[in-house]
C-alpha positions as CSV (number, residue, x, y, z in Angstrom):
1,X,76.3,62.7,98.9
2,X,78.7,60.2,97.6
3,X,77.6,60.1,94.4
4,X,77.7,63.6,94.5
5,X,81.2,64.1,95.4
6,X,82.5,61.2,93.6
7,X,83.8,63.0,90.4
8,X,85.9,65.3,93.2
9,X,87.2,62.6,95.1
10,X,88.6,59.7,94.5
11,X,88.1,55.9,96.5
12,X,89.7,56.2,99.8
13,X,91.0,60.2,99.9
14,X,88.7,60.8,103.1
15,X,89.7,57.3,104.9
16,X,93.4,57.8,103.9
17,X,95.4,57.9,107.2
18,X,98.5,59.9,104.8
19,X,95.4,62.6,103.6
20,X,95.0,63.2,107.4
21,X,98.3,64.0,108.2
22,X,98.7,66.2,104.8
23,X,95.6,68.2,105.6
24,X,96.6,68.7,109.0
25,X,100.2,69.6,108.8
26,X,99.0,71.5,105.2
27,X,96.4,74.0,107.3
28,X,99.0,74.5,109.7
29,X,101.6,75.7,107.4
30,X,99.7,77.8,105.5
31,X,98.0,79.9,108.3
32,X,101.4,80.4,109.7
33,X,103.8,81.5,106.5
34,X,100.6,83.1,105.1
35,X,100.7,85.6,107.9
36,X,104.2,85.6,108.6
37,X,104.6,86.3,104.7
38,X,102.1,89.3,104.8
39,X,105.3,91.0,107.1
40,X,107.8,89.6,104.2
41,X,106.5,91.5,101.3
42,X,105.6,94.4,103.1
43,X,109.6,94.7,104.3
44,X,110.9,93.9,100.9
45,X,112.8,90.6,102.4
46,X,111.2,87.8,99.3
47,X,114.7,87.4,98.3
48,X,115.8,86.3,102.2
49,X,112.6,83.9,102.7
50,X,113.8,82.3,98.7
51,X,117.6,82.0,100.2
52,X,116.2,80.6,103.7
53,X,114.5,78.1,101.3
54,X,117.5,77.2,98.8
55,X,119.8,77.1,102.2
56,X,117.2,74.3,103.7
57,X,118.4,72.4,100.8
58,X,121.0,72.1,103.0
59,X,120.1,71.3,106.1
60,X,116.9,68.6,104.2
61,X,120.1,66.5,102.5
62,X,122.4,67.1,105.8
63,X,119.2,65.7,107.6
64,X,119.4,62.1,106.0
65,X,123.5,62.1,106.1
66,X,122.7,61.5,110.0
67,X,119.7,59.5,109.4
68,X,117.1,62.0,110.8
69,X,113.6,63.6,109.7
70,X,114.5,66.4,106.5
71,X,112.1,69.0,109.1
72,X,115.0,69.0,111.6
73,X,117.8,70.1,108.8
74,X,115.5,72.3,107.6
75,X,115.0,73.8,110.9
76,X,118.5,73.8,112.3
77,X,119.9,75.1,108.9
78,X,117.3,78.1,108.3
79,X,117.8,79.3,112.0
80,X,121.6,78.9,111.8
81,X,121.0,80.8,108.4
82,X,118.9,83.5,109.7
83,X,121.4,84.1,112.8
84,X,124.4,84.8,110.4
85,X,122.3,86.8,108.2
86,X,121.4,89.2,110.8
87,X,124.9,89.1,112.3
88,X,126.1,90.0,108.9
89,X,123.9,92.4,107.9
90,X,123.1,95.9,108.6
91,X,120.0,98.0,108.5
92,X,120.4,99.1,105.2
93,X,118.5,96.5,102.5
94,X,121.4,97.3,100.0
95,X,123.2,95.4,103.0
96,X,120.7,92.6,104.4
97,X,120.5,91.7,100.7
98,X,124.2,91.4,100.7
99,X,124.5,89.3,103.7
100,X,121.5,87.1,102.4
101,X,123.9,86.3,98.9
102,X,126.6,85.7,101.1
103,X,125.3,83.3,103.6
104,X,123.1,81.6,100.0
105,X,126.3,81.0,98.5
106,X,128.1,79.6,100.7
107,X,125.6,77.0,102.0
108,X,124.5,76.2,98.3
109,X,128.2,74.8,98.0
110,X,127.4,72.3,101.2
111,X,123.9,71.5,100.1
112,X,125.9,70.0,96.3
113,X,128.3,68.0,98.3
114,X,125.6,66.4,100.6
115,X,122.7,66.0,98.2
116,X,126.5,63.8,96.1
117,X,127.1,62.3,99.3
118,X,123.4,61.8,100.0
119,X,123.4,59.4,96.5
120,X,126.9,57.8,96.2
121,X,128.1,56.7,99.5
122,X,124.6,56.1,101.2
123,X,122.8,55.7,98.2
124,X,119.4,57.4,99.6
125,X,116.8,56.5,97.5
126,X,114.9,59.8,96.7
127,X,116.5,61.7,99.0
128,X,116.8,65.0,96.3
129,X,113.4,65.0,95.4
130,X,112.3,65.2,98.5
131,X,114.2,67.4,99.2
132,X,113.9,70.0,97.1
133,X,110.3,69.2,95.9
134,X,108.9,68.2,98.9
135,X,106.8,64.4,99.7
136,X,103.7,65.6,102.0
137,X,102.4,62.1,101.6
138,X,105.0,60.0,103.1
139,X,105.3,62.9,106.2
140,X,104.9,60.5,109.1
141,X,102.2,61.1,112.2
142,X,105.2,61.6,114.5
143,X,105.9,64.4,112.6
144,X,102.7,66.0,113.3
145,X,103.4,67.1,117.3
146,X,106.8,69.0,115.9
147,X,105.0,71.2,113.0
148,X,102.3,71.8,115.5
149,X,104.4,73.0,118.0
150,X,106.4,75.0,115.9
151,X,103.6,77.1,114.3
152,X,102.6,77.7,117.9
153,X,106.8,79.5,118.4
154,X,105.6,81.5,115.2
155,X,102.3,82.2,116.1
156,X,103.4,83.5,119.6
157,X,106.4,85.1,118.3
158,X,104.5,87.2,116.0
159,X,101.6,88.6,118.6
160,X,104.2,89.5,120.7
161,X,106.3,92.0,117.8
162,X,103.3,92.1,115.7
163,X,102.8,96.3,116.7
164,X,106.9,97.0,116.8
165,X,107.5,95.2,113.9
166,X,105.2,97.2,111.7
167,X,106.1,100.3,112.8
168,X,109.9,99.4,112.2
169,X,108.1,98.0,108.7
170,X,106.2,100.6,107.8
171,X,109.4,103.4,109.3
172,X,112.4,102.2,111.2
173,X,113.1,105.9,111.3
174,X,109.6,106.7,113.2
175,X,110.0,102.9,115.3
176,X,113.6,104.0,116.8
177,X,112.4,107.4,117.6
178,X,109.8,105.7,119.7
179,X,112.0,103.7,121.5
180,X,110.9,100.9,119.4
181,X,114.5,98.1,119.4
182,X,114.5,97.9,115.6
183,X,117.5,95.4,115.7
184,X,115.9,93.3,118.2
185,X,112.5,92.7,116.5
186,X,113.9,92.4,112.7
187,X,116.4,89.8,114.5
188,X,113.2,88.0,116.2
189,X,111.0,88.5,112.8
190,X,113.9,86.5,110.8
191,X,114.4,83.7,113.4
192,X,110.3,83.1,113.1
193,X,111.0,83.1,108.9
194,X,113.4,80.6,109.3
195,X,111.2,78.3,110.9
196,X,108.1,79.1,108.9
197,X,110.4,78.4,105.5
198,X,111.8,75.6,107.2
199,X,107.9,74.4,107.7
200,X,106.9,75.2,104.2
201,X,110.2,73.3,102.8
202,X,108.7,70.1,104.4
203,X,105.2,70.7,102.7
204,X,105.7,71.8,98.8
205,X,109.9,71.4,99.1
206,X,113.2,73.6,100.0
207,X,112.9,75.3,96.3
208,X,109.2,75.7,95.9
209,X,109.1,77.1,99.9
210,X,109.1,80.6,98.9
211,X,105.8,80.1,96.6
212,X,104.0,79.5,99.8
213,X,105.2,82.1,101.9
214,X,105.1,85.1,99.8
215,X,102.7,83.9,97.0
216,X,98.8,83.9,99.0
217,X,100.6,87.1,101.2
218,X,101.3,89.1,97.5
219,X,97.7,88.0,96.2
220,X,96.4,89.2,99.7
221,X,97.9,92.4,99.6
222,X,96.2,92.7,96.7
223,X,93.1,92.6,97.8
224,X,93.6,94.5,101.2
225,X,96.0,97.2,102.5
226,X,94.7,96.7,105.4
227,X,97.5,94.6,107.9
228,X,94.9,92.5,109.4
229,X,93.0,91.6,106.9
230,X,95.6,90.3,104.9
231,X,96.9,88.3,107.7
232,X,93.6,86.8,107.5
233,X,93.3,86.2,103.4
234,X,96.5,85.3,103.4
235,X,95.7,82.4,105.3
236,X,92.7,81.7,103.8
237,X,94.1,81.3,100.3
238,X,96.9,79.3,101.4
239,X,94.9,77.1,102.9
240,X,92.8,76.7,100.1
241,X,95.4,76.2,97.5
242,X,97.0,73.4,99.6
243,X,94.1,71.7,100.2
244,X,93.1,71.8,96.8
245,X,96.2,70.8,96.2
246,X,96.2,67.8,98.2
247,X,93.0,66.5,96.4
248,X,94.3,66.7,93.3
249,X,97.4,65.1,94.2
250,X,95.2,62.3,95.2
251,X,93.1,62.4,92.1
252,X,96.2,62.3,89.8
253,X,97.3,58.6,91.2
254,X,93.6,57.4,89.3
255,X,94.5,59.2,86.0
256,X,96.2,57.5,83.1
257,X,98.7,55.7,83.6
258,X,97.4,54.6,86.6
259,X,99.4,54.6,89.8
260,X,101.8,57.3,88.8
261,X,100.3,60.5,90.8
262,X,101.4,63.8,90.3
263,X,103.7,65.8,93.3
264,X,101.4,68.0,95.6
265,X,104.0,71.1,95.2
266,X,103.2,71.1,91.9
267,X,100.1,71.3,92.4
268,X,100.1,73.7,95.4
269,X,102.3,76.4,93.5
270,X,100.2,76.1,90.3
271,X,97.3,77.6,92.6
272,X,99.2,79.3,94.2
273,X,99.9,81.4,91.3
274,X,96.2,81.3,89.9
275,X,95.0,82.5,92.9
276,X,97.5,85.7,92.5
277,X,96.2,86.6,89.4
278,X,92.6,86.4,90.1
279,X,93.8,89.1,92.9
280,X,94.3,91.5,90.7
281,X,91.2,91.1,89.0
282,X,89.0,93.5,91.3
283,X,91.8,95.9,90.6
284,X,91.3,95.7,86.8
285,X,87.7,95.8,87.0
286,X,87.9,99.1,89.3
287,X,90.4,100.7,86.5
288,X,87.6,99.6,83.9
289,X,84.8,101.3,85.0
290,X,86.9,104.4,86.2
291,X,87.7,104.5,82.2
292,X,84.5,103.8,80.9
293,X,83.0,106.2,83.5
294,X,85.8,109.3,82.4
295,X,84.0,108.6,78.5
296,X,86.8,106.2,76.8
297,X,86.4,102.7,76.6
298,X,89.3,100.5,77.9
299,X,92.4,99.9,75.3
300,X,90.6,102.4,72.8
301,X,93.3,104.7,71.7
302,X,92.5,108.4,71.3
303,X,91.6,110.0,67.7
304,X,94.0,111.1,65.4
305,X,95.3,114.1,66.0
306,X,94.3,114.5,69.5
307,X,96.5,115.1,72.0
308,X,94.4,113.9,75.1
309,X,94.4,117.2,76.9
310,X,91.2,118.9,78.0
């Protein structure tokens, strides 16, 4: 068996306390912005889980101003985020996305002046690329209680609004008609994004957050209209591409030149994306055969002088 999986992984990846902790605190991630991310694309709110990201930026470089773990700025700054959003916005999406720019904007401008202070007056080693790119390696095993307690809040807050919020998703017309408190559950919906972005910013980074939320959701979707289901792929391939990504993080620190290994979010948003575009590939297979089948090849262009109409 060793032999066998030696070309996969490398000396020491399966006895490597930091490997624990990454493939624990990756898992746990994923299975919670995968199926909180399902609910993102199907309401059209990508562009608030990408600002919740950027605006962790903020709350990551405040973080180690005050000396503490980047998890707790990305936490406090996503949920102070996500309250003023839905305090300035309004039902409309012409005016969530207008509250979203807003609130972006403005805490882009503090996220500049701590990352400066962050460099010159306590000269933190790092501290920007951790940041914004994310260091799952170096996450210590206290951390590990706090992410798993905070998937748990997400987990619980979404079986409670799962039903109400997909009614309001699918018609906020159809949900308030039935008594359904649209404001309440899109309010309790964008508190739980908050936290899962703020969770996501610690695993790939605050920039690359939004690959992990809406990226195996999108490719999901693809694959299943069907609510549940893509709750569950969604999961599945987030999962997947982190963990794959963790082992070749891992991998890269053997490849020439030695001891220079490559960042997981690189590697988790590069399968990330892969794993998107293989979704579409039943899709384009289905459309294949449905053309073959009507008695035109696929990307053969009609004869000349045929208009196409039977």
């Amino acid at each position: 068996m060793s032999h066998f999986l030696a070309p996969v992984f490398e000396v020491g990846f399966f006895e490597s306390s930091s490997v624990h902790i990454a493939v624990a605190i990756g898992a746990a991630v994923a299975l919670v912005s995968g199926a909180l991310g399902v609910f993102t694309v199907m309401r059209g709110q990508s562009f608030a889980g990408e600002a919740l990201g950027d605006i962790g930026t903020t709350g990551g470089s405040g973080a180690f101003l005050v000396g503490v773990g980047p998890l707790w700025g990305f936490l406090v700054a996503n949920i102070a985020a996500a309250a003023t959003m839905e305090l300035l916005g309004v039902q409309r999406p012409r005016g969530r996305d207008l509250a979203t720019g807003i609130v972006l904007g403005a805490a882009l401008g503090l996220a500049a002046l701590f990352l400066y202070l962050d460099t010159t007056v306590h000269n933190t080693t790092g501290a920007a690329v951790t940041v914004l790119f994310g260091s799952l390696f170096t996450v210590s095993s206290s951390t590990l209680p706090l992410v798993g307690a905070l998937a748990a809040v997400v987990v619980a807050v979404l079986l409670v609004i799962h039903r109400p919020l997909l009614l309001s998703t699918v018609s906020p017309e159809i949900a308030a008609a039935r008594g359904v408190p649209v404001r309440r559950v899109g309010a309790a919906y964008l508190l739980a994004l908050g936290v899962s972005v703020a969770l996501c910013a610690l695993t790939i980074g605050s920039i690359l957050s939004t690959a992990l939320l809406v990226g195996p959701a999108a490719a999901a979707l693809r694959l299943s209209r069907r609510p549940g289901v893509a709750v569950v792929l969604a999961g599945l391939i987030g999962v997947a591409a982190t963990w794959l990504g963790i082992v070749l993080a891992y991998d890269s620190y053997y490849w020439p030149p030695k001891g220079n290994g490559w960042p997981v979010s690189f590697f988790v948003v590069s399968l990330v994306f892969a794993f998107y575009l293989l979704s579409g590939l039943p899709a384009w297979l289905q459309r294949r055969r449905m053309r073959a089948a009507g008695g035109l090849e696929p990307g053969l262009p009609l004869a000349a002088g045929t208009s196409g109409r039977r």
